[in-house]
PyMOL Python script that loads the backbone (N, CA, C, O; Angstrom):
from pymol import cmd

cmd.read_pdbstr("""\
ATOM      1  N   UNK A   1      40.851 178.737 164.007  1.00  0.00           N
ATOM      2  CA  UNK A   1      41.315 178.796 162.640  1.00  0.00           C
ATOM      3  C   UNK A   1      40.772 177.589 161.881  1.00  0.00           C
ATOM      4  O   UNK A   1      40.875 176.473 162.392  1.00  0.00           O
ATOM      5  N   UNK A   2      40.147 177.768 160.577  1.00  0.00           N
ATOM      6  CA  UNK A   2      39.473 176.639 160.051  1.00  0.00           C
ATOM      7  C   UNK A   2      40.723 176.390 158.705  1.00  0.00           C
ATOM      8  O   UNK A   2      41.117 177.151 157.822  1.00  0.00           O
ATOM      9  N   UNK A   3      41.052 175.083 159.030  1.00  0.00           N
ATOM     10  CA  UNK A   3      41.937 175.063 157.441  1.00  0.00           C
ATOM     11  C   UNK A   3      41.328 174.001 156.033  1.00  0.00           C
ATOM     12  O   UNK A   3      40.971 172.823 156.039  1.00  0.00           O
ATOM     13  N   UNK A   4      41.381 174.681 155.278  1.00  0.00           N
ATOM     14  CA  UNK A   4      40.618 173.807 154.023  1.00  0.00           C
ATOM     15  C   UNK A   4      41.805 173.230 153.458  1.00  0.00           C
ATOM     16  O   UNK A   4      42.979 173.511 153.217  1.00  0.00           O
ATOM     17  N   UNK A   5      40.874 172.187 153.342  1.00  0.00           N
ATOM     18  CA  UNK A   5      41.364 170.755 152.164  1.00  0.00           C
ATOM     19  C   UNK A   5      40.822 170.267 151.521  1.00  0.00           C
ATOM     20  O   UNK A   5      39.836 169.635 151.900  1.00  0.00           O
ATOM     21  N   UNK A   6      41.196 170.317 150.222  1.00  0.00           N
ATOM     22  CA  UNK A   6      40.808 169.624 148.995  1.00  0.00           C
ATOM     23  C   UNK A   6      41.803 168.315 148.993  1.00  0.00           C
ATOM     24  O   UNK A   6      43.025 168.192 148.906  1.00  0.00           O
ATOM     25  N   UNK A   7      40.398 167.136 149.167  1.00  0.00           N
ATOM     26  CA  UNK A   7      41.623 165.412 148.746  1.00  0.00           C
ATOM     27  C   UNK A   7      40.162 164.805 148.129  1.00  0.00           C
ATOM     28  O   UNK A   7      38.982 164.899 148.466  1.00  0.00           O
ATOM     29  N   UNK A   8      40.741 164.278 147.277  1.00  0.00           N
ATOM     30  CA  UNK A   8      40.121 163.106 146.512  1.00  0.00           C
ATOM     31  C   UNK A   8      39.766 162.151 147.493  1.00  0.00           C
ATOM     32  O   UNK A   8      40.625 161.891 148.336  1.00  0.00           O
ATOM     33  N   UNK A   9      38.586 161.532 147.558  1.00  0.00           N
ATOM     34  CA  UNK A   9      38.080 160.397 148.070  1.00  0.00           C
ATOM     35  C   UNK A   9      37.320 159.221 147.133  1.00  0.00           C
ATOM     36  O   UNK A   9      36.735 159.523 146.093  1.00  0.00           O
ATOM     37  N   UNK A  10      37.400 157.952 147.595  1.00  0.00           N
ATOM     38  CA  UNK A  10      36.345 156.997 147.233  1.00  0.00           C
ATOM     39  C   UNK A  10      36.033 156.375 148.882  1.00  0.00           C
ATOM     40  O   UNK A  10      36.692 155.941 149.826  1.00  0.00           O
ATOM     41  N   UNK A  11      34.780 156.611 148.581  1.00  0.00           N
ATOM     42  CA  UNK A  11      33.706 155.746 149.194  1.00  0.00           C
ATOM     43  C   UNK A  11      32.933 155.029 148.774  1.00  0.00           C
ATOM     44  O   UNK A  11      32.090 155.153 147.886  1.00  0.00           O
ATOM     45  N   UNK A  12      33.373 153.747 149.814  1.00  0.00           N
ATOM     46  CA  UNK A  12      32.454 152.383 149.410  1.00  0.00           C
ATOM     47  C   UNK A  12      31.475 152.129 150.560  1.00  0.00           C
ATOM     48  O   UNK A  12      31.764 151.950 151.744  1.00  0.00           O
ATOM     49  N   UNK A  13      30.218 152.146 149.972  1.00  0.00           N
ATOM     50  CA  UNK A  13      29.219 151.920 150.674  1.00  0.00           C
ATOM     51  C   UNK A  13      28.789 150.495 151.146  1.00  0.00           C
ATOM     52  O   UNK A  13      28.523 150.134 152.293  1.00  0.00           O
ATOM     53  N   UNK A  14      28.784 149.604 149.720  1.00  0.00           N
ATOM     54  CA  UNK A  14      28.848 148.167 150.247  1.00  0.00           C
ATOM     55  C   UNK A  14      30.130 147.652 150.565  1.00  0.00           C
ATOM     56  O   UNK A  14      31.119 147.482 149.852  1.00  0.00           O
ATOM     57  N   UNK A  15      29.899 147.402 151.950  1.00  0.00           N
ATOM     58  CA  UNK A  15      31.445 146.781 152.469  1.00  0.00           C
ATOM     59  C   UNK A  15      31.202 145.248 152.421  1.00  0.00           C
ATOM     60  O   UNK A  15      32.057 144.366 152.336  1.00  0.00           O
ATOM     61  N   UNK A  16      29.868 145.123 152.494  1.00  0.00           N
ATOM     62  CA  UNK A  16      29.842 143.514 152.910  1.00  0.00           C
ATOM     63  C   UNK A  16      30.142 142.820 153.988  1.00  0.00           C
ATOM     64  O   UNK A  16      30.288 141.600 154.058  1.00  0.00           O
ATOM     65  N   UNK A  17      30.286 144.061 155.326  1.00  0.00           N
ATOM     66  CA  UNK A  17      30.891 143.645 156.091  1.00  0.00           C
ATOM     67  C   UNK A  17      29.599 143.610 157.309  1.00  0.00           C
ATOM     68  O   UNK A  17      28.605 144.308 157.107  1.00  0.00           O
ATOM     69  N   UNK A  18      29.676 142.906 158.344  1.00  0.00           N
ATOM     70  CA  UNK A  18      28.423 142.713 159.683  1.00  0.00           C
ATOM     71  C   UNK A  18      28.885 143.988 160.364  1.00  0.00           C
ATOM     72  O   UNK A  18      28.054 144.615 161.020  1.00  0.00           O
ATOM     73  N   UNK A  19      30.467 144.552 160.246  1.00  0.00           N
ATOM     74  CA  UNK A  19      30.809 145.499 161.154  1.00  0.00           C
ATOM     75  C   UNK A  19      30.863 146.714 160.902  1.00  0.00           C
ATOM     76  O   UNK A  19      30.632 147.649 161.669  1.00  0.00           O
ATOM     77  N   UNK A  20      31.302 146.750 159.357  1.00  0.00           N
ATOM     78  CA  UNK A  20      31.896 148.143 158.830  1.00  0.00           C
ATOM     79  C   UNK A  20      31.004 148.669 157.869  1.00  0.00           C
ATOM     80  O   UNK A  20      31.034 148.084 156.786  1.00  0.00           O
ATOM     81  N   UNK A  21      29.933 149.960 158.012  1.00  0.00           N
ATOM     82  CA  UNK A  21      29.088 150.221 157.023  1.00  0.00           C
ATOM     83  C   UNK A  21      29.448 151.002 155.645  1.00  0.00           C
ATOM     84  O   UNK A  21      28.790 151.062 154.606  1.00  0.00           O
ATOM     85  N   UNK A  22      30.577 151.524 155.934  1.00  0.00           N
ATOM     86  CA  UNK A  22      31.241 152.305 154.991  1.00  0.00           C
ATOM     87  C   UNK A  22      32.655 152.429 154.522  1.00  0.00           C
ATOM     88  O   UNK A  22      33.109 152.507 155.664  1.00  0.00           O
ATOM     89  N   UNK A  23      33.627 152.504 153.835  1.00  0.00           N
ATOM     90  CA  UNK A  23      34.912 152.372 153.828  1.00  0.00           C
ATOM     91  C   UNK A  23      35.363 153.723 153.235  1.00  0.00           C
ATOM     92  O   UNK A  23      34.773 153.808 152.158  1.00  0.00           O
ATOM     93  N   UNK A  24      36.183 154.904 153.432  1.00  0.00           N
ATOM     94  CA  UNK A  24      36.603 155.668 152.848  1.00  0.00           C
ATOM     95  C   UNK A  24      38.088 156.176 152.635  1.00  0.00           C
ATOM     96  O   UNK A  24      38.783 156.720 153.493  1.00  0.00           O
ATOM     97  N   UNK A  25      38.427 155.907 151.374  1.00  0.00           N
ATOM     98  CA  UNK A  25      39.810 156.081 150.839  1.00  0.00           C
ATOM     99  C   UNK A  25      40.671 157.294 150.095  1.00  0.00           C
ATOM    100  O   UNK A  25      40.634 157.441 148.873  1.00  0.00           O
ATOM    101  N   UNK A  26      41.259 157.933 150.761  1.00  0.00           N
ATOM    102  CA  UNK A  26      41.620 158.839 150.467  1.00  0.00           C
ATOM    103  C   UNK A  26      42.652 159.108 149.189  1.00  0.00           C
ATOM    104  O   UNK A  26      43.713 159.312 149.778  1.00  0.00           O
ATOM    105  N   UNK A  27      42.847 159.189 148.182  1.00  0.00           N
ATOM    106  CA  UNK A  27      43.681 159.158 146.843  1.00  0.00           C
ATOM    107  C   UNK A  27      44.887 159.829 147.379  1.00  0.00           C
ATOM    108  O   UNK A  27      44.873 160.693 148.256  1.00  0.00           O
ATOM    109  N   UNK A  28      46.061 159.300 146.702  1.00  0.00           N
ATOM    110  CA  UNK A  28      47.349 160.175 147.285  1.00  0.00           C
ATOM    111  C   UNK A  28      47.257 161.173 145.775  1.00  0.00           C
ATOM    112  O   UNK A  28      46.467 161.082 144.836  1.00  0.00           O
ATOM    113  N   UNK A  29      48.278 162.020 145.979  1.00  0.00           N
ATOM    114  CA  UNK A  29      48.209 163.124 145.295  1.00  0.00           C
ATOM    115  C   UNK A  29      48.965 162.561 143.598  1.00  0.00           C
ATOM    116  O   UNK A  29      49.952 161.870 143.345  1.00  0.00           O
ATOM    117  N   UNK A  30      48.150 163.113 142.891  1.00  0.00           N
ATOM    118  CA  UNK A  30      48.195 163.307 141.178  1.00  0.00           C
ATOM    119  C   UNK A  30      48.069 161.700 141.108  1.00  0.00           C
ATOM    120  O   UNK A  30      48.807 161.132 140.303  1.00  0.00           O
ATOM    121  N   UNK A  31      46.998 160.755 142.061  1.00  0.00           N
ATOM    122  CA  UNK A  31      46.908 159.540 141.119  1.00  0.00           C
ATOM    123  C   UNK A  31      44.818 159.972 140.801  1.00  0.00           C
ATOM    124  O   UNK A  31      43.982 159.338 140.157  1.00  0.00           O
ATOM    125  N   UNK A  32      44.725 160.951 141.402  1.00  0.00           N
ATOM    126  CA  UNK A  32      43.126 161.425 140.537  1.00  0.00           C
ATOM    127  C   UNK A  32      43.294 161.170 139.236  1.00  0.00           C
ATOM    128  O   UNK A  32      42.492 160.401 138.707  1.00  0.00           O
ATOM    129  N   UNK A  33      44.035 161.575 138.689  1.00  0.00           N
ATOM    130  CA  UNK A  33      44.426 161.682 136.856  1.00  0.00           C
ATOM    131  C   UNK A  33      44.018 160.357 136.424  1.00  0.00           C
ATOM    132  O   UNK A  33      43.647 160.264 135.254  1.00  0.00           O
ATOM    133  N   UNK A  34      44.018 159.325 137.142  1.00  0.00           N
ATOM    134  CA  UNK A  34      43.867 157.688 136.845  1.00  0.00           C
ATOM    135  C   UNK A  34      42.634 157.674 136.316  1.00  0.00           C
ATOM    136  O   UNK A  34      41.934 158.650 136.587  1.00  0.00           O
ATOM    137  N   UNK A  35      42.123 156.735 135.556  1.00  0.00           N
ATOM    138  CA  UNK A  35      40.789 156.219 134.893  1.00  0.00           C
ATOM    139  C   UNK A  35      40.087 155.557 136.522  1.00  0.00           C
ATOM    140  O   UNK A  35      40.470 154.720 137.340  1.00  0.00           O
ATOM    141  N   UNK A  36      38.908 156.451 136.397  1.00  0.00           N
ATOM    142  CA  UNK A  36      37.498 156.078 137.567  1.00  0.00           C
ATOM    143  C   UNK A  36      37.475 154.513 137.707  1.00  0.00           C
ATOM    144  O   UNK A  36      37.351 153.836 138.727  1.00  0.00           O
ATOM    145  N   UNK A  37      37.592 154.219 136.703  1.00  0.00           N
ATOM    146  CA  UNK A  37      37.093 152.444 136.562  1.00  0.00           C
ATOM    147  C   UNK A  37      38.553 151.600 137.654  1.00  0.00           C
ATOM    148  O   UNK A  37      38.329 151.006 138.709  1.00  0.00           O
ATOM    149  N   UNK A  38      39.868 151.770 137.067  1.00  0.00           N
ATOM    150  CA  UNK A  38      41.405 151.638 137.766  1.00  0.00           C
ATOM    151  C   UNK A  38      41.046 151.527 139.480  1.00  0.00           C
ATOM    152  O   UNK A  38      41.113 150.663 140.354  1.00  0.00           O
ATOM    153  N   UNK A  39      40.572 153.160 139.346  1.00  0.00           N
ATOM    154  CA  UNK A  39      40.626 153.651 140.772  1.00  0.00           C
ATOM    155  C   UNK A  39      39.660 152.640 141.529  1.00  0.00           C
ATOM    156  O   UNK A  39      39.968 152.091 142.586  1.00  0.00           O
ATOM    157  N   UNK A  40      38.512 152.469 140.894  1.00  0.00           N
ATOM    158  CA  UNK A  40      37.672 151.548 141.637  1.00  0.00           C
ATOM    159  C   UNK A  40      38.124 149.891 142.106  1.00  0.00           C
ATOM    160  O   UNK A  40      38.215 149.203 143.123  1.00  0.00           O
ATOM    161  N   UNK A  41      38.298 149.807 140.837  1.00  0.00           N
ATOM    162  CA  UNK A  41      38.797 148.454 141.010  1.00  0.00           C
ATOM    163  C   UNK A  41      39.966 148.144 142.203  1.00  0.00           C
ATOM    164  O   UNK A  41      39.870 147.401 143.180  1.00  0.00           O
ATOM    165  N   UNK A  42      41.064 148.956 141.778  1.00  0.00           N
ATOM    166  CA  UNK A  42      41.988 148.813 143.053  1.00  0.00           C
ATOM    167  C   UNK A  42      41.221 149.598 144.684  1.00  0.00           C
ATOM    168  O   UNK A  42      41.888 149.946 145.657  1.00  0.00           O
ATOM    169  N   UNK A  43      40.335 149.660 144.607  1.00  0.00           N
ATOM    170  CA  UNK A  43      39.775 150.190 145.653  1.00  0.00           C
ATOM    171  C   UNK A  43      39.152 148.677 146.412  1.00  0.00           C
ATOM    172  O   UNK A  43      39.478 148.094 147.446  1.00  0.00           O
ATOM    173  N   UNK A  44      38.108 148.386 145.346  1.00  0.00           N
ATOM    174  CA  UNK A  44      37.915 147.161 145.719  1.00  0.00           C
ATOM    175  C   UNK A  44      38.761 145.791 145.986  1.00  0.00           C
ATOM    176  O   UNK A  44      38.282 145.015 146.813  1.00  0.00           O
ATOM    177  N   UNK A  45      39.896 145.466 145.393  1.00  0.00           N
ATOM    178  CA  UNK A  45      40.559 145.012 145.709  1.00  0.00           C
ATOM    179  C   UNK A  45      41.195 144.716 147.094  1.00  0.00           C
ATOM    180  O   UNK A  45      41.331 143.699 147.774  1.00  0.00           O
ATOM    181  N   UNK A  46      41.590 146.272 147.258  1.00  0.00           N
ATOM    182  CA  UNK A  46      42.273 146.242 148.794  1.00  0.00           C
ATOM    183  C   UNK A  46      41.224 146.210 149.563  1.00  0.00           C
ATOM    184  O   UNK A  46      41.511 145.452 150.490  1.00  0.00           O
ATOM    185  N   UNK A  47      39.740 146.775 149.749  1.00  0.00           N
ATOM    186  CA  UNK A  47      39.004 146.181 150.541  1.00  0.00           C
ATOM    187  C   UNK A  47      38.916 144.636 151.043  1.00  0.00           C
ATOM    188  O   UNK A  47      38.736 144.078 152.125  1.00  0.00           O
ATOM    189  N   UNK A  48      39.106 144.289 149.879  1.00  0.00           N
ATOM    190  CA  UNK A  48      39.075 142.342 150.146  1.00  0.00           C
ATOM    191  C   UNK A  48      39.977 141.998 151.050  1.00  0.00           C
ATOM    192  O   UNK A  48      39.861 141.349 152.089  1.00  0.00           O
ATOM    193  N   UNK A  49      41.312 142.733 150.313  1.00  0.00           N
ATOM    194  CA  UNK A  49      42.846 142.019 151.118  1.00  0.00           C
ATOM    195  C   UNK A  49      42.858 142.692 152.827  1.00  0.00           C
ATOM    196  O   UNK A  49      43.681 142.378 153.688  1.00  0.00           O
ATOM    197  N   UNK A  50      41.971 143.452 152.957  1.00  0.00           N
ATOM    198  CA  UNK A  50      42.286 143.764 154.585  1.00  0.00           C
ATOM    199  C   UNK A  50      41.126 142.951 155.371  1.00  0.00           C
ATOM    200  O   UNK A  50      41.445 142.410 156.429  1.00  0.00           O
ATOM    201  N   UNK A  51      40.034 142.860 154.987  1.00  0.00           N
ATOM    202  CA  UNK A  51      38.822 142.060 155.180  1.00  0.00           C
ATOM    203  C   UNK A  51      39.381 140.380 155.681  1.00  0.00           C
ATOM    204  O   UNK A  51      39.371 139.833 156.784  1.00  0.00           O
ATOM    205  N   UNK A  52      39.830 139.923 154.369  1.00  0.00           N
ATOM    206  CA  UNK A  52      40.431 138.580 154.155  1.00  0.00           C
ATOM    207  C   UNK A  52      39.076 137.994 153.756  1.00  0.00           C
ATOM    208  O   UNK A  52      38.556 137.200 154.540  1.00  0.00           O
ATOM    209  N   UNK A  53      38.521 138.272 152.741  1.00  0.00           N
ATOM    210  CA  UNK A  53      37.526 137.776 152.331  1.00  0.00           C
ATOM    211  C   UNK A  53      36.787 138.103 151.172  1.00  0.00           C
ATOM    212  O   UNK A  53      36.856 139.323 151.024  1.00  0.00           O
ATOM    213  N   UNK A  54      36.062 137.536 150.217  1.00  0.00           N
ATOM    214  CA  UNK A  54      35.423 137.792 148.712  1.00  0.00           C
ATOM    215  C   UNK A  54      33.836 137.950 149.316  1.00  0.00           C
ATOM    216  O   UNK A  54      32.958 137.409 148.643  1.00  0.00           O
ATOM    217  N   UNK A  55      33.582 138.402 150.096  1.00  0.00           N
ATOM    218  CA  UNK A  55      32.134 138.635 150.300  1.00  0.00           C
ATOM    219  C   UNK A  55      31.444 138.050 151.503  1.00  0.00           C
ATOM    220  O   UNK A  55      32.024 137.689 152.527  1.00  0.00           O
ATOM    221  N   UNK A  56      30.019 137.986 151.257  1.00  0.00           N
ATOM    222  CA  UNK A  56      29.352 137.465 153.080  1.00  0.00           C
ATOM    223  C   UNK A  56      29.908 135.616 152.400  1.00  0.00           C
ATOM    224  O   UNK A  56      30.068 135.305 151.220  1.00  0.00           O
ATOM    225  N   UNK A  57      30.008 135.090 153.127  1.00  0.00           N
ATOM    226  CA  UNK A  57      29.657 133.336 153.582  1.00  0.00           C
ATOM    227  C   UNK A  57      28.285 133.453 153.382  1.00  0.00           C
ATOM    228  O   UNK A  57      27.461 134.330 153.641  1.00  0.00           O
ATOM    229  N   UNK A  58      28.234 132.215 152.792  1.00  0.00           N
ATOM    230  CA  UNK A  58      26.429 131.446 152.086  1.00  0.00           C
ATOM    231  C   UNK A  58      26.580 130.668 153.510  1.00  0.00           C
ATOM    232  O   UNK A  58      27.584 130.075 153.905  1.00  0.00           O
ATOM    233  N   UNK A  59      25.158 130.838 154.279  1.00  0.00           N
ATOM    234  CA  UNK A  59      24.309 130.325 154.851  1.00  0.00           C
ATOM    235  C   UNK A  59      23.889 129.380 154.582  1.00  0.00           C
ATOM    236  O   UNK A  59      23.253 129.431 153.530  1.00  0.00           O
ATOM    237  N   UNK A  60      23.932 128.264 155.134  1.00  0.00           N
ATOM    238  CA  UNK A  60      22.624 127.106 154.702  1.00  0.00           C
ATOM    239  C   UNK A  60      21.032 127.069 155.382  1.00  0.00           C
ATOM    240  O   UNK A  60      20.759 127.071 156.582  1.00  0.00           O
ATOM    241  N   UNK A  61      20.305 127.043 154.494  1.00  0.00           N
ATOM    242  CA  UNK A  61      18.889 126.853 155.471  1.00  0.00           C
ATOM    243  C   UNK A  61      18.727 125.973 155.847  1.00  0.00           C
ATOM    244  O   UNK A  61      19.291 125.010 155.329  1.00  0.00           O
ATOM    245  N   UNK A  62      17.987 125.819 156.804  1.00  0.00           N
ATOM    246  CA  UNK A  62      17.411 124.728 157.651  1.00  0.00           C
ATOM    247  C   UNK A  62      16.860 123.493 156.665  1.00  0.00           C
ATOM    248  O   UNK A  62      16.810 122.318 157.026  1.00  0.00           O
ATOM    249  N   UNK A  63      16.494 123.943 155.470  1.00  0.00           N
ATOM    250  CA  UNK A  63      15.963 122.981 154.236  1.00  0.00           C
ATOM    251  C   UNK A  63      16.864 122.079 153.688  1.00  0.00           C
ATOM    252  O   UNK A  63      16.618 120.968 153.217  1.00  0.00           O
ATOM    253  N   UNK A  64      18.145 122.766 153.810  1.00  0.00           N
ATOM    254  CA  UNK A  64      19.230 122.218 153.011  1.00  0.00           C
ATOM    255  C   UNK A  64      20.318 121.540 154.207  1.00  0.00           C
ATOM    256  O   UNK A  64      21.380 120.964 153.974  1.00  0.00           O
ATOM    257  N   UNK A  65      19.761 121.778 155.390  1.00  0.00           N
ATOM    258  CA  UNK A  65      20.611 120.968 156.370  1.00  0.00           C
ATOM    259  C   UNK A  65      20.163 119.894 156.558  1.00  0.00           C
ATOM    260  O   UNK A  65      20.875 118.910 156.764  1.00  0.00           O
ATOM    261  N   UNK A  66      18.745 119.866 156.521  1.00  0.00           N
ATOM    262  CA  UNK A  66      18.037 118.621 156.450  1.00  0.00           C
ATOM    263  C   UNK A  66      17.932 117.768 155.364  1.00  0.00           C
ATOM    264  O   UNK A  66      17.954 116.539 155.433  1.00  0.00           O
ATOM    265  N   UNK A  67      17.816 118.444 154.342  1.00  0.00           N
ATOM    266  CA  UNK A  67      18.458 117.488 153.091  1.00  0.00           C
ATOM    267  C   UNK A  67      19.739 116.994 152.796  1.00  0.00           C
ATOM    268  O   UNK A  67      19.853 116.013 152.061  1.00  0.00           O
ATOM    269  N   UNK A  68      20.998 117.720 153.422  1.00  0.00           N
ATOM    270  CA  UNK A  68      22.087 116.817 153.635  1.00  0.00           C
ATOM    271  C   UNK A  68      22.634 115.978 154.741  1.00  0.00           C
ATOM    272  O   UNK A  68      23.639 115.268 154.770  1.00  0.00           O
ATOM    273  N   UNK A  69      21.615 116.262 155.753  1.00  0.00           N
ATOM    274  CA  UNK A  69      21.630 115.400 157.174  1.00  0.00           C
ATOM    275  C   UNK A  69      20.971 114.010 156.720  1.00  0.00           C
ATOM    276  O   UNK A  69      21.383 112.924 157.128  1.00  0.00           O
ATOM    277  N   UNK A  70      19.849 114.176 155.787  1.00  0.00           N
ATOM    278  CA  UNK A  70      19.181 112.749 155.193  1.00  0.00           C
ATOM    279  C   UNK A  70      19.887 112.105 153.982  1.00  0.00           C
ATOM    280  O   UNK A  70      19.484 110.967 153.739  1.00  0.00           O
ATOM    281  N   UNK A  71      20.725 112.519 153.273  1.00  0.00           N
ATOM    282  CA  UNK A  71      21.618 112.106 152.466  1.00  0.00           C
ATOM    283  C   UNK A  71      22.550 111.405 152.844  1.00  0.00           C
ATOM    284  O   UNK A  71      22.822 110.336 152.296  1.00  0.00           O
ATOM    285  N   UNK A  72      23.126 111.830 153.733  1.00  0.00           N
ATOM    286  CA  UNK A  72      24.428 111.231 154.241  1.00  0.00           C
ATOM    287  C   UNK A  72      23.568 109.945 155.503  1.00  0.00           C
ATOM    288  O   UNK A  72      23.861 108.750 155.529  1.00  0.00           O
ATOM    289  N   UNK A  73      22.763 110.458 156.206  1.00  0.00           N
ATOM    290  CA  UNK A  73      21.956 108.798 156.743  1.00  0.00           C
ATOM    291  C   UNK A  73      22.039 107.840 155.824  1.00  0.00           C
ATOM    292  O   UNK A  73      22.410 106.704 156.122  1.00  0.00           O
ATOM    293  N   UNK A  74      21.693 108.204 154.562  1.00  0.00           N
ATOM    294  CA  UNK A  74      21.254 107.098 153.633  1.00  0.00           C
ATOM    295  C   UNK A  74      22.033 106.349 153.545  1.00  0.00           C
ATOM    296  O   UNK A  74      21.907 105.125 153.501  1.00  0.00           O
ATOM    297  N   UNK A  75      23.406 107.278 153.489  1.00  0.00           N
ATOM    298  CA  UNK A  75      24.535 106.541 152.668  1.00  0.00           C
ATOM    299  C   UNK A  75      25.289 105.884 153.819  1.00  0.00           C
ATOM    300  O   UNK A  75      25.878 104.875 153.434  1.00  0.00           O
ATOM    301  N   UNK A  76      25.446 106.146 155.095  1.00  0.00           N
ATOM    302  CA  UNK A  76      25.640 105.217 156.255  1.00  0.00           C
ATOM    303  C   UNK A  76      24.800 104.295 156.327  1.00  0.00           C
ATOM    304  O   UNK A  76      25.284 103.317 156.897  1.00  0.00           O
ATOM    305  N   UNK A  77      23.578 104.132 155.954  1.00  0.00           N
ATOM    306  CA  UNK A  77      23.070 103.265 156.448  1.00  0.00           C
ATOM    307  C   UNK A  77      23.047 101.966 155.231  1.00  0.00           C
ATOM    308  O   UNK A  77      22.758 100.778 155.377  1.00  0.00           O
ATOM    309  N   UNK A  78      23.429 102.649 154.124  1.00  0.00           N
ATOM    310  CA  UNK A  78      23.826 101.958 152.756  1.00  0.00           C
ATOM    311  C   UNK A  78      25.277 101.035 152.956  1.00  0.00           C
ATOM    312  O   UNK A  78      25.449  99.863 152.620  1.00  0.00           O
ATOM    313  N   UNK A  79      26.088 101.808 153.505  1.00  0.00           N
ATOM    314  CA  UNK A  79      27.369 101.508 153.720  1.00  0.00           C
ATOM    315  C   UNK A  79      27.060 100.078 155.272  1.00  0.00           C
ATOM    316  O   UNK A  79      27.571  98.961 155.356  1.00  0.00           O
ATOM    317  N   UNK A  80      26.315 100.589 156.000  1.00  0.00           N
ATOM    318  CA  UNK A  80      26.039  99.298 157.493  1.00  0.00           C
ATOM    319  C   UNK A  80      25.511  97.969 156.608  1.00  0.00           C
ATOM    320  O   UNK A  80      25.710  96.757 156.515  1.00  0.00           O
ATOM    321  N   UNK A  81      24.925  98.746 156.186  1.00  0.00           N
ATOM    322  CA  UNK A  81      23.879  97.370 155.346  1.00  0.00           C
ATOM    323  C   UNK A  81      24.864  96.341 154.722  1.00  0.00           C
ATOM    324  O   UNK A  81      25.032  95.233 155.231  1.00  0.00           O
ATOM    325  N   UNK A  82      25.622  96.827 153.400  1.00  0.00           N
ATOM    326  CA  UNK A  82      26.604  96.568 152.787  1.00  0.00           C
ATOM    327  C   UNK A  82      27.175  95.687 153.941  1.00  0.00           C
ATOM    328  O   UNK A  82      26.644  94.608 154.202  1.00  0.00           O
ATOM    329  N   UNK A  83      27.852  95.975 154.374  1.00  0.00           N
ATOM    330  CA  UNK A  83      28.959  95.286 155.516  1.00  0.00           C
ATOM    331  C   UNK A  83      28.006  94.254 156.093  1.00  0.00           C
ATOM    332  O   UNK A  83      28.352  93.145 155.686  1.00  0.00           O
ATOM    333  N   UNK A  84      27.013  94.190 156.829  1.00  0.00           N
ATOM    334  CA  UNK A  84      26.175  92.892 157.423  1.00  0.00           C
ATOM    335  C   UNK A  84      25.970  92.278 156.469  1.00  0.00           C
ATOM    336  O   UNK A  84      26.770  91.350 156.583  1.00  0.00           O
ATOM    337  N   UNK A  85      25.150  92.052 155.075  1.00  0.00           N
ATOM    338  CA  UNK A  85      24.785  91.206 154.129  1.00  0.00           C
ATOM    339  C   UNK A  85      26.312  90.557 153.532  1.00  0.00           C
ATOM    340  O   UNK A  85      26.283  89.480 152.935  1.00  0.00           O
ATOM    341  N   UNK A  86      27.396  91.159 153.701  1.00  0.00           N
ATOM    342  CA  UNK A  86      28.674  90.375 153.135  1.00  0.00           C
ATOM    343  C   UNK A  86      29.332  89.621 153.738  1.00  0.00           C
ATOM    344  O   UNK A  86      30.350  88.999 153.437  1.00  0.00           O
ATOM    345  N   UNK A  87      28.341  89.703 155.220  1.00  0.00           N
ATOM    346  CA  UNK A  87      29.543  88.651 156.162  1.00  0.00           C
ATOM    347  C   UNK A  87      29.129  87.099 155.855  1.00  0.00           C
ATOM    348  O   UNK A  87      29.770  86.178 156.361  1.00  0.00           O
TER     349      UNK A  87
END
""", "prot")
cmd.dss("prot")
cmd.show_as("cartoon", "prot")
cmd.util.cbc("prot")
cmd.orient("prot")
């Protein structure tokens, strides 16, 4: 026996997630009537709140590790300096 159903869905394709490629949400009944834009938004929303997160984490490159690995030398070695020349 095949039984048909008609339900409203949204699917989100960008999850943003490493794990989850797709998210699909099923509308409870007579909130279709809602404005597309509403629906989305609270769609996106609760994606976040189960995630626990606003998107991927920024990466640092190797360029920018090394430019704050040599920054902060400087400033230790600014700070050693400081301290020997005051004794």
């Amino acid at each position: 026996m095949i039984k048909g159903v008609n339900r409203r869905v949204i699917e989100i394709n960008s999850t943003e997630s490493d794990y989850f490629e797709k998210a699909v949400l099923y509308l409870r009944p007579g909130s279709d009537e809602l404005p597309p834009k509403l629906l989305n938004d609270e769609a996106a929303s609760y994606l976040q709140r189960i995630t626990g997160s606003r998107g991927r984490r920024r990466v640092m490159t190797a360029a920018e590790i090394a430019g704050l690995s040599s920054a902060l030398t400087a400033v230790v070695t600014l700070i050693i300096m400081t301290i020997l020349f005051t004794m």
